[in-house]
C-alpha positions as CSV (number, residue, x, y, z in Angstrom):
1,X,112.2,63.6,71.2
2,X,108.4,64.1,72.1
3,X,107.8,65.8,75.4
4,X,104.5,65.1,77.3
5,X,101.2,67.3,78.0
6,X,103.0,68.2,81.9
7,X,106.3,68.8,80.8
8,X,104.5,71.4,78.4
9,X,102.9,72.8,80.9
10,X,105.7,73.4,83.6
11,X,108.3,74.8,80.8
12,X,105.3,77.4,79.6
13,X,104.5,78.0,83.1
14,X,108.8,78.5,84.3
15,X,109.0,80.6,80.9
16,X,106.0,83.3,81.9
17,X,107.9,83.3,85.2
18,X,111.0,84.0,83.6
19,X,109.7,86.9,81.0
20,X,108.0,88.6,84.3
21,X,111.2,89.0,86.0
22,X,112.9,89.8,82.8
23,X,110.1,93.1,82.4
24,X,110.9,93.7,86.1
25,X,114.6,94.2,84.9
26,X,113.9,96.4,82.0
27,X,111.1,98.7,83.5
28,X,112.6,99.2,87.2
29,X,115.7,100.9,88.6
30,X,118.0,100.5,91.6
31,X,117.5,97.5,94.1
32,X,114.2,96.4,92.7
33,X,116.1,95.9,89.2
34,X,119.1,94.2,90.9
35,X,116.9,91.8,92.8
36,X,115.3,91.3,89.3
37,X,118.8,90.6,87.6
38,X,119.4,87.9,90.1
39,X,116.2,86.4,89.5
40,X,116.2,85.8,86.3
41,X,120.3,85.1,86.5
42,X,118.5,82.3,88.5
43,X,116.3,81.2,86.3
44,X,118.7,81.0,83.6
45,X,121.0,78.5,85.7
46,X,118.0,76.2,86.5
47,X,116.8,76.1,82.8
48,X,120.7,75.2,81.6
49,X,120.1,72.7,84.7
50,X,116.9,71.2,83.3
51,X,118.0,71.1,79.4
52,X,120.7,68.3,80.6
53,X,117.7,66.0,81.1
54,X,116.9,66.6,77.3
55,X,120.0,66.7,75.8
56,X,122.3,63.5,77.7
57,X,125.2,64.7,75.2
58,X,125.5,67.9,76.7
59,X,123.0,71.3,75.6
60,X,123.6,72.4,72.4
61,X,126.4,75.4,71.5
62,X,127.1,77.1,68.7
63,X,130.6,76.4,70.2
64,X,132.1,75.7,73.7
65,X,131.8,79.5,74.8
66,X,128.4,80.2,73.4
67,X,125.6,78.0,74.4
68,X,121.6,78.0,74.0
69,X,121.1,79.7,77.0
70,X,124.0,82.7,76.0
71,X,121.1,82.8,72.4
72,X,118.3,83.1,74.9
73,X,120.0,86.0,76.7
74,X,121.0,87.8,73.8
75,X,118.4,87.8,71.8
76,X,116.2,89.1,75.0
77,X,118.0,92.3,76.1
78,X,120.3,92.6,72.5
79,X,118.4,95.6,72.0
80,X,118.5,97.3,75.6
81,X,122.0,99.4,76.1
82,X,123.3,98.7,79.4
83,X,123.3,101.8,81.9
Protein backbone atom coordinates (compact mmCIF):
# COMPACT_ATOMS: atom_id res chain seq x y z
CA UNK A 1 0.00 0.00 0.00
CA UNK A 2 1.82 3.34 -0.95
CA UNK A 3 -0.09 6.51 0.12
CA UNK A 4 0.57 9.78 -1.85
CA UNK A 5 2.46 13.18 -0.93
CA UNK A 6 -1.54 14.84 0.00
CA UNK A 7 -2.71 12.03 1.77
CA UNK A 8 0.48 12.53 3.94
CA UNK A 9 -0.09 15.70 4.37
CA UNK A 10 -3.94 15.72 5.58
CA UNK A 11 -3.32 12.60 8.02
CA UNK A 12 -0.13 14.73 9.64
CA UNK A 13 -2.17 17.67 9.50
CA UNK A 14 -5.78 15.71 11.28
CA UNK A 15 -3.09 13.95 13.74
CA UNK A 16 -1.60 17.59 15.15
CA UNK A 17 -5.28 18.37 15.31
CA UNK A 18 -5.93 15.47 17.23
CA UNK A 19 -2.80 15.61 19.84
CA UNK A 20 -4.05 19.46 20.43
CA UNK A 21 -7.30 18.42 21.64
CA UNK A 22 -5.89 15.44 23.36
CA UNK A 23 -3.37 18.19 25.56
CA UNK A 24 -6.58 20.22 26.01
CA UNK A 25 -8.00 17.04 27.78
CA UNK A 26 -5.05 16.39 29.99
CA UNK A 27 -4.10 20.03 31.01
CA UNK A 28 -7.78 21.54 31.52
CA UNK A 29 -10.64 20.89 33.99
CA UNK A 30 -14.45 21.06 33.96
CA UNK A 31 -16.44 22.09 30.72
CA UNK A 32 -13.38 23.10 28.76
CA UNK A 33 -12.03 19.40 29.35
CA UNK A 34 -15.41 17.90 28.54
CA UNK A 35 -15.76 19.84 25.31
CA UNK A 36 -12.15 18.49 24.75
CA UNK A 37 -13.20 14.83 25.46
CA UNK A 38 -15.80 15.09 22.85
CA UNK A 39 -13.54 16.46 20.40
CA UNK A 40 -11.12 14.21 20.27
CA UNK A 41 -14.00 11.25 20.85
CA UNK A 42 -14.75 12.89 17.40
CA UNK A 43 -11.83 12.67 15.93
CA UNK A 44 -11.31 9.17 16.85
CA UNK A 45 -14.74 8.13 15.01
CA UNK A 46 -13.66 9.98 11.79
CA UNK A 47 -10.16 8.40 11.73
CA UNK A 48 -11.89 4.63 12.34
CA UNK A 49 -14.13 6.19 9.44
CA UNK A 50 -11.18 7.10 7.16
CA UNK A 51 -8.96 3.74 7.84
CA UNK A 52 -12.00 1.78 5.95
CA UNK A 53 -10.69 3.41 2.80
CA UNK A 54 -7.23 1.68 3.59
CA UNK A 55 -8.07 -1.39 4.87
CA UNK A 56 -11.45 -2.75 2.31
CA UNK A 57 -11.26 -6.05 4.70
CA UNK A 58 -12.19 -4.21 7.58
CA UNK A 59 -9.34 -2.05 10.15
CA UNK A 60 -7.13 -4.26 11.74
CA UNK A 61 -7.88 -5.79 15.62
CA UNK A 62 -6.02 -7.58 17.72
CA UNK A 63 -9.48 -9.19 18.04
CA UNK A 64 -13.20 -8.25 17.46
CA UNK A 65 -13.35 -6.06 20.81
CA UNK A 66 -10.03 -4.42 20.47
CA UNK A 67 -9.27 -2.58 17.39
CA UNK A 68 -6.38 0.02 16.17
CA UNK A 69 -8.10 2.87 17.21
CA UNK A 70 -8.84 1.15 21.05
CA UNK A 71 -4.25 0.83 20.68
CA UNK A 72 -4.23 4.49 19.76
CA UNK A 73 -6.39 5.44 22.85
CA UNK A 74 -4.59 3.38 25.18
CA UNK A 75 -1.45 3.94 24.54
CA UNK A 76 -2.24 7.98 24.69
CA UNK A 77 -3.82 8.41 28.16
CA UNK A 78 -2.59 4.63 29.59
CA UNK A 79 -0.57 6.59 31.86
CA UNK A 80 -3.12 9.34 33.13
CA UNK A 81 -5.44 7.97 36.15
CA UNK A 82 -8.93 8.98 35.51
CA UNK A 83 -10.40 11.60 38.08
Amino acid sequence: MSISSDALVCLLFFLLQLLENVLKVIKTEGEVQQKAISEVYEKLNLLEQGMKNFFTEGTPSVDQNFGLIDIVFVSIFGAYKAQ
